[in-house]
C-alpha positions as CSV (number, residue, x, y, z in Angstrom):
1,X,-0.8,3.7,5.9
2,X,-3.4,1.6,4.2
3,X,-2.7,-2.6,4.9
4,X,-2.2,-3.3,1.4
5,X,1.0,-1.0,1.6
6,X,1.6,-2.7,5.4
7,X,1.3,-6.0,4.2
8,X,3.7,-5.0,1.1
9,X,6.4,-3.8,3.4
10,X,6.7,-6.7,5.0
11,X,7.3,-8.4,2.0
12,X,9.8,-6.0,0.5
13,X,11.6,-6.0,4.2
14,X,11.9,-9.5,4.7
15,X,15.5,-11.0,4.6
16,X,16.2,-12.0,0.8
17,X,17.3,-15.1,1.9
18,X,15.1,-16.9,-1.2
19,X,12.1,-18.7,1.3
20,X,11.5,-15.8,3.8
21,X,9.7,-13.4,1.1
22,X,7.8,-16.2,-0.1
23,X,7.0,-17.1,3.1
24,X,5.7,-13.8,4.1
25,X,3.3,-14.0,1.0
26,X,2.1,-16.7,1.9
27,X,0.4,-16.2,5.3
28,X,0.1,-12.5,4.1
29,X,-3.9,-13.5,3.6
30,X,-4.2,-14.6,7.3
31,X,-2.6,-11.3,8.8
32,X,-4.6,-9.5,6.1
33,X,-7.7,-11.1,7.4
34,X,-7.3,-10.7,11.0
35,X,-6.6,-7.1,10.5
36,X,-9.5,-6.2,8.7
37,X,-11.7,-7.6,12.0
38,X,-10.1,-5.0,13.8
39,X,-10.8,-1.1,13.6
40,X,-7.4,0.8,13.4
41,X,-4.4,0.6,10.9
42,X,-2.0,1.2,13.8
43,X,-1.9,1.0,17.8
44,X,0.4,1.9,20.2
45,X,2.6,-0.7,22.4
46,X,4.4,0.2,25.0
47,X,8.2,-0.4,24.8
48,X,11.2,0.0,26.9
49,X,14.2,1.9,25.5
50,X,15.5,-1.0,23.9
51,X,12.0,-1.3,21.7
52,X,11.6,-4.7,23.9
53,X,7.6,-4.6,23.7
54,X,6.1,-4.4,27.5
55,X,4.8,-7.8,28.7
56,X,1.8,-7.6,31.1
57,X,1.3,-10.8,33.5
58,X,-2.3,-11.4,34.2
59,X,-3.4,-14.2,36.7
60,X,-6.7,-15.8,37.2
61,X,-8.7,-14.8,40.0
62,X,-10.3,-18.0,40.4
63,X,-7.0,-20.0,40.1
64,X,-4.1,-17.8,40.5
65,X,-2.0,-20.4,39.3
66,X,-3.0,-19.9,35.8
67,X,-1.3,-17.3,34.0
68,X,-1.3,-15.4,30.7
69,X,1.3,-13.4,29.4
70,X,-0.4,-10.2,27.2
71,X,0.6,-7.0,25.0
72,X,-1.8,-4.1,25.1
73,X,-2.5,-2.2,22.2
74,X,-3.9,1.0,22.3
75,X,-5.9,2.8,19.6
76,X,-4.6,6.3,20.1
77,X,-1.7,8.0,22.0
78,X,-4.3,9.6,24.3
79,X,-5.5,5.6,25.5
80,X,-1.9,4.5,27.1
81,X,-1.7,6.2,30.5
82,X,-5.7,5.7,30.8
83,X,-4.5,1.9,31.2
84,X,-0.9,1.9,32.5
85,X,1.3,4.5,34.2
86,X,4.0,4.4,30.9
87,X,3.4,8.1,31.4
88,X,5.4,8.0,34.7
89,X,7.7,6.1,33.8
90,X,11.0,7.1,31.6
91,X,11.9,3.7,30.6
92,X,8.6,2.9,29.1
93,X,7.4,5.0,25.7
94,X,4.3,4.3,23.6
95,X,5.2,4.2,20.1
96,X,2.8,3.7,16.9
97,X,2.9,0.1,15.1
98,X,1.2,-0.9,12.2
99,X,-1.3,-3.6,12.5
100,X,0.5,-6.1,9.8
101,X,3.8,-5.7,11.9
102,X,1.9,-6.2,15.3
103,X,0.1,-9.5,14.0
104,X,3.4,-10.6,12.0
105,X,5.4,-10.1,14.8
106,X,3.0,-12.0,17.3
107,X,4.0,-15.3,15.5
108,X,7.4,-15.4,16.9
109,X,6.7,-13.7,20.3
110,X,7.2,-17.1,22.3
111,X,7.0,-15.8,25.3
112,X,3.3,-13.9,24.6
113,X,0.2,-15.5,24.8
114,X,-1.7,-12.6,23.3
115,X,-2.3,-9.3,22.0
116,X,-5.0,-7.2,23.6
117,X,-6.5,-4.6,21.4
118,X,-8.6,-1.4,23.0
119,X,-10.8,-0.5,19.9
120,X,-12.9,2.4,20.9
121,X,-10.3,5.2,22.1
122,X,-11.5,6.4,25.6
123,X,-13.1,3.3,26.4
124,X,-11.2,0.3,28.2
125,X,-14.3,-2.1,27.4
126,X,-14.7,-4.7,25.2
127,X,-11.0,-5.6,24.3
128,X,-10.3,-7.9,21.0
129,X,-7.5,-10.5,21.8
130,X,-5.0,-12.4,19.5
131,X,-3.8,-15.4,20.8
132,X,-0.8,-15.7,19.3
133,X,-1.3,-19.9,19.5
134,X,-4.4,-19.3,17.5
135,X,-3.2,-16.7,14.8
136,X,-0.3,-19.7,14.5
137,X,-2.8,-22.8,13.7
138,X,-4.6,-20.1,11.1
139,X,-1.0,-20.3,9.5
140,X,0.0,-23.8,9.6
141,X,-3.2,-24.0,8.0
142,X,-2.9,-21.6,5.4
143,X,0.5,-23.1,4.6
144,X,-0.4,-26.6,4.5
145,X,-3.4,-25.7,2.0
146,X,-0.5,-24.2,-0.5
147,X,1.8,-27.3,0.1
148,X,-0.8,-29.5,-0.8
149,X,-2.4,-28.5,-4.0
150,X,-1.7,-30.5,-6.9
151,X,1.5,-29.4,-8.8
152,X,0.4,-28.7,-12.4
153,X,3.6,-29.0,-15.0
154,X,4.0,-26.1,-17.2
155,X,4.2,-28.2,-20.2
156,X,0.3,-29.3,-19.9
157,X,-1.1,-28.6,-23.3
């Protein structure tokens, strides 16, 4: 599915609760952008049963203290158990998500810090990552730009 039709979905899914729609357009631009910069129209996350996306804990060699809480995405079916044992495991499936749901979702994930995405299937090098704090300032940004152009009344001529 082309992002165009992604980004559309989202819209015509949202909750018709008169601001969420509207919302959803608005920052559609940012997910649109940040999806172009990456290579595949869908990865694949690994979930539990109850379609809970699998959080992966990574600490800091040089200061274990520090911590970072990450999402892998993987750029075909045939990537996951080169990277994680989901294969083993029965609780843990790898199911295909569309880019604009992956980045719109990432917003809201509080308790992720990023989204790691494998780009060239076969190869675990050169990840991209999404910090979710980042793809939030893009947009504040984006929404404070719209709030604050000048209102121009309809009756102007």
């Amino acid at each position: 599915m082309d992002l165009k039709t992604q980004i559309q979905l989202l819209i015509d899914n949202a909750p018709n609760d008169g601001i969420t729609p509207q919302l959803v357009t608005a920052i559609a631009p940012v997910i649109s952008a940040i999806a172009l910069s990456l290579r595949h129209p869908q990865y694949y996350i690994l979930q539990n049963l109850e379609k809970d996306w699998v959080l992966t804990t990574l600490s800091n060699r040089v200061n274990p203290g520090l911590e970072k809480r990450v999402i892998y995405a993987y750029p075909t079916l045939q990537d996951v158990p080169l990277r994680s044992n989901a294969g083993l495991d029965p609780q843990v499936i790898a199911a295909p998500i569309a880019i604009a749901d992956i980045l719109f979702q990432l917003v809201a994930l509080e308790p992720v810090d990023s989204i790691v995405f494998f780009e060239t299937p076969g190869m675990s090098t050169n990840p991209v990552e999404i910090k979710r704090t980042e793809l939030q300032h893009l947009i504040q940004k984006k929404l404070h730009s719209i709030h604050s152009r000048p209102q121009i009344p309809p009756d102007i001529a």
